[in-house]
C-alpha positions, 0 to 999 in steps of 0.5 A: 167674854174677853174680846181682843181686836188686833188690827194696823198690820200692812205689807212694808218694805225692810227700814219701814214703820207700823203701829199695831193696835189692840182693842180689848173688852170684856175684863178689867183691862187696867188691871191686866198686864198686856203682852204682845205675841208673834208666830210666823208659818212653820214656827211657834209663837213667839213673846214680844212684849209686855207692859205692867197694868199702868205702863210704868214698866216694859219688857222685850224680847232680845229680837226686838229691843231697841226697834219695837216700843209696846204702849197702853193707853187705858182710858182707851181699853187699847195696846199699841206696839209701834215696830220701827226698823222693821227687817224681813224676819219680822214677818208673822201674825201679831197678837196681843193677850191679856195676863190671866186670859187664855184668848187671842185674837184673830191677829193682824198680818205683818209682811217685811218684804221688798 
C-alpha cells in the first residue's frame, strides 16, 4: 500500500520560509520520480515540482522558479520542497506524489497571510 506523509506546513507571514516534508512508504521510492503538487479553494490542482529518482534532475513551474527548491533524500524514503519568498497566492494545500501511483496524501496546509 503506497503511504504518503506530508507534514511542515504553518500560517507565515508574506517574505517568510518553510520546509515541506513528504515520508513515503510501501513502493520502491528510489525508483520513483517524485513530485510536488498544490490546489487552493476553488482551483484545480496545480504541478509544482518534480525531482528524478536520484535527484540529478529538477524541474518547476514558472510560479515558483527561483523561490521553491524541491530535494529527496532517498536513504530517508523522504521529499522536501523548501518555499522561500513565500507571497500570499502561494496559499493552498500541498502534496507530494509518486510517478506511476495514483495516491495522495492528506496534504499540509500553507497559509501566506499578513
Amino acid at each position: 500500500q503506497v503511504q504518503l506523509v506530508e507534514s511542515g506546513g504553518a500560517l507565515v507571514q508574506p517574505g517568510q520560509s518553510l520546509r515541506l516534508s513528504c515520508a513515503a512508504s510501501g513502493f520502491t521510492f528510489s525508483s520513483s520520480a517524485m513530485s510536488w503538487y498544490r490546489q487552493a479553494p476553488g482551483k484545480e490542482r496545480e504541478w509544482v515540482a518534480t525531482i528524478s529518482t536520484g535527484g540529478r534532475s529538477t524541474h518547476y513551474a514558472d510560479s515558483v522558479k527561483g523561490r521553491f527548491t524541491i530535494s529527496r533524500d532517498n536513504a530517508k524514503n523522504a521529499v522536501y520542497l523548501q518555499m522561500n519568498s513565500l507571497k500570499p497566492e502561494d496559499t493552498a494545500a500541498y502534496y507530494c506524489s509518486a510517478q506511476g501511483f495514483p495516491s495522495w496524501g492528506q496534504g499540509t496546509q500553507v497559509t501566506v497571510s499578513s
